[in-house]
Structures are given as C-alpha cells and as structure tokens.
C-alpha positions in Angstrom: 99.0 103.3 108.3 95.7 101.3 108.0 94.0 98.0 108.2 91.4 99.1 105.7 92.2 101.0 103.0 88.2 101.5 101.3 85.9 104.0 102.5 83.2 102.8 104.7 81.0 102.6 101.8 83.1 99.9 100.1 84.7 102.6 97.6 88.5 101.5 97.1 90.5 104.4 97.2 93.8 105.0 94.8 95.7 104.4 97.7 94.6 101.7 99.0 94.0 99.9 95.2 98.1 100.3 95.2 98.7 99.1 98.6 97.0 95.9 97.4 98.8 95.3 94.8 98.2 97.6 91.8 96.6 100.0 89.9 94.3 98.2 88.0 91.9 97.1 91.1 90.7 100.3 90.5 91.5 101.1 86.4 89.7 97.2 85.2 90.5 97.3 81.9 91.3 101.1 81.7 88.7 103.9 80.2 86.2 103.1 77.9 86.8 104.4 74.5 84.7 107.3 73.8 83.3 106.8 70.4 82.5 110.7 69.1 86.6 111.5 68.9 87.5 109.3 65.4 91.0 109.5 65.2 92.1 107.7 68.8 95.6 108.2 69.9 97.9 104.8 69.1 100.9 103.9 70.9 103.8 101.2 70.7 103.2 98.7 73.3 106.4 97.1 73.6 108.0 101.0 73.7 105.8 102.0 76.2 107.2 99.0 78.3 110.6 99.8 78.0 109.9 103.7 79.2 107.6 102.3 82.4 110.2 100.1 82.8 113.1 102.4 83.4 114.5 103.0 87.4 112.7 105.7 89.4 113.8 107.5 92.2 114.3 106.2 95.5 113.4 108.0 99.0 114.7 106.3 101.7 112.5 106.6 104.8 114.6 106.1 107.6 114.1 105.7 111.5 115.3 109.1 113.7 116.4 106.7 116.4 119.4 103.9 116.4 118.2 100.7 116.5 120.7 98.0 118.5 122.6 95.9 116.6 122.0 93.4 118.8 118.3 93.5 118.5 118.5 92.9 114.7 120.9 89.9 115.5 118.8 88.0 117.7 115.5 88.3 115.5 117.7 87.0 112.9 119.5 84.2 114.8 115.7 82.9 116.3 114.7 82.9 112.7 117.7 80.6 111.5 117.3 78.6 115.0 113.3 78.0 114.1 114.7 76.7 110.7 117.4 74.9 112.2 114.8 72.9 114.4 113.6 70.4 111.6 115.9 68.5 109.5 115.3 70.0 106.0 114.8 68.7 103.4 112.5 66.4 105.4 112.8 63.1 103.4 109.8 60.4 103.0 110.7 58.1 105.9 111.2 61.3 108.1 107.6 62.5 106.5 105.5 60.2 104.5 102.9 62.7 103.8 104.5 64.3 100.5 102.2 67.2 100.1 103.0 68.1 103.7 106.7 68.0 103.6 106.3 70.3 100.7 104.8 72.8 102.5 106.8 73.1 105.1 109.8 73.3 102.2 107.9 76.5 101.1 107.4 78.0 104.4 111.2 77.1 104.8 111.8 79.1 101.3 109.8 81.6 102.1 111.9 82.2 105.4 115.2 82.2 103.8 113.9 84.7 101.1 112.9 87.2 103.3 116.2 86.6 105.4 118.2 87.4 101.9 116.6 90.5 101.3 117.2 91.6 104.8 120.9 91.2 104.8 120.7 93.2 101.5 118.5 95.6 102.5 120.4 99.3 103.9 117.0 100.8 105.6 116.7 99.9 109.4 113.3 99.9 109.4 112.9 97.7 106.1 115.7 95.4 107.5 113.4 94.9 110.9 110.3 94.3 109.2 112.0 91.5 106.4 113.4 89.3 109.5 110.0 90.0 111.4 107.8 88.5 108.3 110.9 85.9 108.1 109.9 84.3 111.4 106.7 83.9 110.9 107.0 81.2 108.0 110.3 79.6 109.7 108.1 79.1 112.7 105.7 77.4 111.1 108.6 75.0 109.6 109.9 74.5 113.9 106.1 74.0 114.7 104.7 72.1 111.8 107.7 69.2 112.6 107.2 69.4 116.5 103.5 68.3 115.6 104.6 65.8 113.7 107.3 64.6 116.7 104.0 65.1 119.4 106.2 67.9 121.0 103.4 70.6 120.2 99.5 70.5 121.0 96.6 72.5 119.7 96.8 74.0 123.5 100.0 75.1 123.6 99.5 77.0 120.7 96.1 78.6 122.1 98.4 79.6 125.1 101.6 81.0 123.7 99.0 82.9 121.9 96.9 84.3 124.1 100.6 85.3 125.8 101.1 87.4 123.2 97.9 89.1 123.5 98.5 89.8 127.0 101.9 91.4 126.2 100.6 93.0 123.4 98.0 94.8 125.4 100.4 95.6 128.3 102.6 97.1 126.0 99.4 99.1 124.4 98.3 100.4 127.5 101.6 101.5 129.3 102.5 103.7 125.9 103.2 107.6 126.3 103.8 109.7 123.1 106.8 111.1 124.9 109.0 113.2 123.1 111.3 116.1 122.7 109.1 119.3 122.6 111.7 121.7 120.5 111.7 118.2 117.9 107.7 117.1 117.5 108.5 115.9 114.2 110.8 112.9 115.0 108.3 111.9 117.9 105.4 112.0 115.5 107.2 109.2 113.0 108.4 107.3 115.8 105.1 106.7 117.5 103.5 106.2 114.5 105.9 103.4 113.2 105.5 101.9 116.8 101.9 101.9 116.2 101.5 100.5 112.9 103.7 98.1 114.8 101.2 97.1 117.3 98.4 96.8 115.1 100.2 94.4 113.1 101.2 92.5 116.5 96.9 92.7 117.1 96.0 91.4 113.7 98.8 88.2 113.9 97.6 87.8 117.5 93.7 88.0 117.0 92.4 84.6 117.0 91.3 82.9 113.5 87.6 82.3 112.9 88.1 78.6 112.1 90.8 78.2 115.0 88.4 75.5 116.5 86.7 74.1 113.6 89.9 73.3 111.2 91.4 69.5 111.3 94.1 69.8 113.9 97.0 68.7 111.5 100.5 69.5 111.8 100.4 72.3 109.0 97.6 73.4 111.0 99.0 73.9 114.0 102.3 75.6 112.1 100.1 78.3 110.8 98.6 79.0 113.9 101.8 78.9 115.6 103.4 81.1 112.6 100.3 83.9 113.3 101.7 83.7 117.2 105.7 84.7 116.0 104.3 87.2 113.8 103.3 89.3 116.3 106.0 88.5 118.9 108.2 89.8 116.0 105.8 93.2 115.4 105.5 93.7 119.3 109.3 93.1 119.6 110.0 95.6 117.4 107.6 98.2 118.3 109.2 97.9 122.4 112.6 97.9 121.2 112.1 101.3 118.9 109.7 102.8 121.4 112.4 102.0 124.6 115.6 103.5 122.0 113.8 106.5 121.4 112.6 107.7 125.1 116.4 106.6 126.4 117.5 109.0 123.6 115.8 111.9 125.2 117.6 114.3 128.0 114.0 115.3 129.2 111.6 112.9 127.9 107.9 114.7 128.0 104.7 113.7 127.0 103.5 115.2 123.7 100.3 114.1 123.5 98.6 117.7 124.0 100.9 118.6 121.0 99.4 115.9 118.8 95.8 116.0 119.7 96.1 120.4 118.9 98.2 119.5 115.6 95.5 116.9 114.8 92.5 119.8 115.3 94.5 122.1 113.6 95.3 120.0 110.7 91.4 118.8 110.5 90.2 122.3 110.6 92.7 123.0 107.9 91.5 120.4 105.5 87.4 120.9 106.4 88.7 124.8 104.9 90.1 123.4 102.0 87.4 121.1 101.3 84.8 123.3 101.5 84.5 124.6 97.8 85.8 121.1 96.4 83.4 119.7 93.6 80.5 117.1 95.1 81.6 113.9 96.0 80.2 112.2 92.9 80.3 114.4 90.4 81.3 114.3 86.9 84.4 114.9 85.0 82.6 117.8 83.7 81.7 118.7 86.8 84.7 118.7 88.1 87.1 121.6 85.9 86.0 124.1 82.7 86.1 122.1 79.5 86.2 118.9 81.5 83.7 117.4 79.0 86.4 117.1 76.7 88.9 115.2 79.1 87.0 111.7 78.5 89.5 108.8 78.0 92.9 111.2 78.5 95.6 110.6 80.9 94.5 114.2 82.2 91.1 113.5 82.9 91.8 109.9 84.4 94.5 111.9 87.3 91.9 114.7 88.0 89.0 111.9 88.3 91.4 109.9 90.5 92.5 112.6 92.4 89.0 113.8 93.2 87.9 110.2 94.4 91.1 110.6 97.2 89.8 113.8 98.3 88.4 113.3 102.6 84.6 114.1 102.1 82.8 113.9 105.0 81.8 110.1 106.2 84.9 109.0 103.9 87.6 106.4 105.3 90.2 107.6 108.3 92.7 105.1 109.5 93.0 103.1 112.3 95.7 104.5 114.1 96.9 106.6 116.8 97.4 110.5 117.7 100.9 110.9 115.7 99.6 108.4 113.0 96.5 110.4 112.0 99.0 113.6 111.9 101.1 111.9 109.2 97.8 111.2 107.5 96.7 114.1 107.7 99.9 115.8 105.6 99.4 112.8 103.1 95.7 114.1 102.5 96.6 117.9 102.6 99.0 116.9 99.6 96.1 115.2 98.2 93.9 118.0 98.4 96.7 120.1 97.4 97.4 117.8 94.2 94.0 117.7 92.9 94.0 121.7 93.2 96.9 121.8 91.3 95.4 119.6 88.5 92.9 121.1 88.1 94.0 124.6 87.6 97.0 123.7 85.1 93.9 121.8 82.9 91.5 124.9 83.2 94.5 127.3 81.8 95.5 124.3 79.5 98.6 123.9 81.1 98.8 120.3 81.1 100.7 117.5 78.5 98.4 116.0 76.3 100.0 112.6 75.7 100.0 111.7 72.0 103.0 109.2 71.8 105.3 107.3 73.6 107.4 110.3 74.1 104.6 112.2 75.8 104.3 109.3 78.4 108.2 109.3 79.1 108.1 113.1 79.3 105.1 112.7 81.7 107.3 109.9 83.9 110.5 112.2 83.8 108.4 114.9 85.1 107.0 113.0 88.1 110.4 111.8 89.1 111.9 115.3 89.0 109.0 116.0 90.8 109.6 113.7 93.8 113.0 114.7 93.8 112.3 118.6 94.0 109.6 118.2 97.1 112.2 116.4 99.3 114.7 119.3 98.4 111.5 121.6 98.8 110.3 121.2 101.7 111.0 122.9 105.3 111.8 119.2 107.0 112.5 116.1 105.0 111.3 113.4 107.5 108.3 114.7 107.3 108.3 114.9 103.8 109.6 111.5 103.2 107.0 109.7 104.8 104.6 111.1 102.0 107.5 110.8 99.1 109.4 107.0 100.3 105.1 105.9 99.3 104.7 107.9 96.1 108.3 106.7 94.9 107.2 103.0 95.0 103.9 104.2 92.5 106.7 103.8 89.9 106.4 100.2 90.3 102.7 99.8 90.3 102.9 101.4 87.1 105.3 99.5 85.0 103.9 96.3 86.5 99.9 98.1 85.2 101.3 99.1 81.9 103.2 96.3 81.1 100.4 93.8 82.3 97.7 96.0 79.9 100.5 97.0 77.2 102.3 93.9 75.8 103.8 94.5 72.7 101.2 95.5 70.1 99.9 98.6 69.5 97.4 100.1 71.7 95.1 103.0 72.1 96.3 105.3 74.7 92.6 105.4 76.0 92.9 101.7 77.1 96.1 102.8 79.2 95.5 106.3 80.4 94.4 105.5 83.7 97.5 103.4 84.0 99.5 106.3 82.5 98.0 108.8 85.0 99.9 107.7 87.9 102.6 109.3 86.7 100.6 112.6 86.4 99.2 111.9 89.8 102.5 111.6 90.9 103.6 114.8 90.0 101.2 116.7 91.5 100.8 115.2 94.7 104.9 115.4 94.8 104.5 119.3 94.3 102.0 119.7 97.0 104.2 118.1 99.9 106.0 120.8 100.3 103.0 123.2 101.3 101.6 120.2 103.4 104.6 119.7 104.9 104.4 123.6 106.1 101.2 123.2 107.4 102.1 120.6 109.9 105.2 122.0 110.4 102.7 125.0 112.1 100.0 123.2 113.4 102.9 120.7 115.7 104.3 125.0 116.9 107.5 124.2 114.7 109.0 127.7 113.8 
C-alpha cells in the first residue's frame, strides 16, 4: 500500500525490509553472539533448510467484483501484438549491434515469463497485475525495433507519455469512493486496490530525471516507452475494476464520510493502545520483565522486531487514499496487537525456547496453524485476508533468509534467530487479526 516503506527517519521497518526482498536487510548477519551464556545453542544447517523449506499456507486474496473476461484478453493479446511487432530473434543483418539485440531478447523473455505465470495463475487480481508488468518489457521490444526502423522519436515518446499523465489525472480527479452502505468492507478493498493502482500508473508515468540528458538510443527510447505502457496497463486496470464495481451496485452512494469516521476511529483506537507501549528506542530489557535475558533468542529478536513496527508518533504512514489507510490501519492494530501478545506469553514464560531443529519446525507449524485459525477466526474474511494473503508469503522470505544464512554446516541458533523469528512474528500477528479485524468491523458501523 506504499511507495516508501521506511520511516521518515530512514528506519526500515520489518515490513517494508520483506517487501524489498527479504529479511536480512534488516537481520545483516543475524544477532551478535552474546559472550556471558557458554554453552550456545547449535543447530543442523542443512536440516534446518529442509524444515524452512517445507510449503506454507496459502490465502488467496481475491477481488469482491468480476472482472471481464474480455478485459483480461485484450491486455494479453496487446502484450503478444507488442512482441509480435519485431521479428525475434532479431539476427545480425537485421541488428548489427549485438549487445543491443540481446536486450531486447531479455525484455522479450521477460514478457513471455510474466505471460506464463499469468495463464497459470487462478487469482484475478494476480492474473491482471502479471500481464500489466508483461507489457511493460514487450513494449520496450515494439519500441526499441521501431527506433531502430526510424518509426519512433524521442518526441513521440515525450507525448504518448505525457497522454498518460493526463488520463491518469482525469481518472484521479473524477474518483468517488462509492459504495454499498450495508457492505463498507468490499468498497474499502476495492478502492484501495484501485488506488494502489493509480499510484503505480503515477510512478511509471512520472518523468525520469535523466529523460533529457541520456543518449537517445533505441534501448533508450524502449525504456522510456516501456515506463509509458506500464502505467497505461496500471491505469487500465484501476478504470476497469473501479467501472465493474459501481455498475455492480443497485444504489451506488458515496462512502467517503464512512471512511474518513472509520479512519478517526481507528486512529483514536491505536493512539489508546499506544499510549503505555515501551519508548520508541528502548531496550530489550526495557521492553518485557526478564528481558535481559532474551539477548540472541528467537524470542527476543520477534519482541525487538515487533516493537520497531509499532506507529510512534512521527513514524511512517503510507501514501494512499481514505479506504487504503483503513486497511492500514487493521494491519497496524494486528501489529500492536502482536507485540502485546508477545510480550505477555514471555513475561509468564509462555513462549518456545528453540533449542534444536525441532523447536524451529514446532515454531513454523505453529505460525501456519496460526494463519489458518485467524481467517476461520475472524468476523469477515476479506478483511482479514488482506492482512493474512501478506503474512502467508513471510514463509518465503524465511526459507530464502535461512537457507541463504544456514547452508549445510552446523550453526549457532544466535546467528539465525532473527531469521527464525519470523515465524514467531508470524504467529502472533496471525492471532491478533481477528481482534483487529473487529475493530474495523465497528469503527466502518458494521454490526
């Protein structure tokens, strides 16, 4: 739901660390051992692997609103036509310049990979966005060879792009968050999705800092001209969504009053909440009973993780619109929620102290029951999968983090645990959905 996911001090939240790519952006080289405990806790590298390695659960995420066949059909087909346009594989008389015919054959790869996964792909929404980032590359493939033919300038790609931007903004600026009063909940995801949409279309569209200070070369001009499809593709889904969901209304109404009082409530809700949280940067010991003693556990790295999520004051809040910051509201709640939970199991020892490999697949069974209870948990499932469809794909981050930090020698568990914590994490942010869930549920006037 964001364009930046650090804090306006530079701080790179959990969250956002995944979102980029994994765990260790934030973990480095995992907790430093603590040289007062003398017998350190070894585990079996290669085992551990095999355990993160196992399936987790999945949580679909889908769209409360049919999307036209047709609409899907003719993303596709421009994609294939864009590919279609140069003769691939480009041969040397066609394109002397080997390192530039090899480019285009990767932009051409890249297309068809993406257009792969979308005919494999079941979720609407997932199936939309795979063509969408499918067009981008094959237009650079249709550009890059019209460049080469003289059939495209540097000003016709300044134009088609500042087209965009004008549709873009039109589109922005003629929105209403309409939606079906008795049903806030289905509004709230749609409008959202449509404007993560359009932020994507803005970022594709926004002119590039070295637009007119780059070589104007073919490649050149394909990039810019793949930026352009990129967000015709966003913006093309966002209308189509937003125009399927108002026609599926009897009464469409405007629910912006509903957001913007869901969106107080909610804030007032969390300020509550927050109120008696430890400081911002306090200590592990600071932050539970005994906490001294959590140094370089899997325990202590989820509670010190958890803690750096929670909203203080001045902290990071997305970019995004009145149904978007609802939604991001219920993920913080759960984070809030989470850490609260944490942190009383480990002040009434209540929590698994991870000695072997069997501790960390007891820990990773745990979290995916846990994801699994919350959807059945809670009082409305969209709502609860647009928290739960994110935390499921943490699974991955973690077997990619402990295998990349593992390998298959032995290693002390204090050079993992932060690695091994997601799984904790996981668990108790899974448990706290539920009671977030609620919470919106009241603050939207759902009974």
């Amino acid at each position: 739901m964001t364009d930046d996911e650090s804090t306006p001090g530079g701080r790179v939240t959990r969250r956002g660390a995944l979102a980029l790519g994994g765990a260790t952006l934030l973990a480095g080289c995992g907790a430093l051992p603590n040289p007062l405990k003398p017998d350190p806790v070894e585990l079996d590298g290669a085992a551990l692997g095999r355990v993160a390695d196992r399936g987790g659960p999945t949580v679909a995420h889908p769209l409360p609103v049919a999307v036209a066949d047709a609409h899907v059909a003719d993303s596709r087909q421009r994609a294939h036509a864009m590919l279609d346009a140069a003769p691939l594989p480009l041969t040397a008389d066609e394109l002397p310049n080997g390192a530039m015919r090899e480019a285009i054959a990767d932009h051409a790869e890249h297309a068809r990979e993406h257009l792969a996964e979308a005919v494999r792909e079941t979720d609407t929404r997932e199936r939309l966005e795979l063509i969408a980032h499918a067009r981008g590359p094959a237009r650079a493939v249709e550009a890059a060879w019209a460049a080469v033919e003289d059939e495209l300038t540097a000003t016709d790609v300044r134009s088609a792009r500042a087209s965009v931007r004008e549709d873009i903004s039109e589109f922005r600026d003629g929105r209403e968050f309409v939606g079906d009063p008795e049903d806030p909940v289905a509004a709230a995801i749609v409008h959202a999705l449509v404007g993560e949409w359009v932020r994507e279309a803005e970022r594709h569209a926004r002119d590039g800092a070295s637009d007119d200070r780059a070589p104007v070369t073919p490649l050149v001009l394909g990039e810019r001209a793949s930026e352009v499809e990129q967000a015709r593709a966003a913006l093309g889904n966002a209308r189509h969504v937003d125009r399927q969901f108002a026609a599926s209304l009897a009464e469409p109404r405007s629910l912006e009053s509903t957001f913007a009082d869901a969106r107080d409530s909610l804030a007032e809700t969390i300020d509550s909440r927050m109120a008696d949280r430890p400081a911002e940067h306090a200590d592990l010991p600071d932050l539970v009973d005994g906490g001294g003693d959590l140094e370089g556990t899997v325990a202590g790295a989820a509670l010190r993780q958890l803690h750096g999520e929670l909203p203080y004051e001045g902290e990071f809040v997305p970019e995004t619109g009145l149904p978007g910051r609802v939604l991001w509201q219920v993920e913080t709640l759960a984070q809030v929620g989470a850490f609260e939970r944490l942190r009383d199991r480990i002040a009434a020892d209540d929590h698994l102290t991870v000695e072997s490999v069997e501790d960390v697949s007891e820990l990773r069974a745990a979290a995916a029951t846990a994801v699994e209870d919350a959807l059945a948990d809670s009082a409305d499932e969209r709502l609860a999968r647009t928290e739960l469809a994110s935390l499921a794909g943490w699974f991955d981050y973690a077997a990619n983090d402990i295998d990349r930090s593992a390998g298959d020698d032995p290693i002390e568990l204090e050079w993992v645990a932060d690695e091994i914590a997601l799984y904790l994490e996981i668990e108790v942010i899974a448990g706290a959905v539920p009671a977030a869930v609620d919470e919106a549920l009241a603050a939207l006037g759902v009974e």
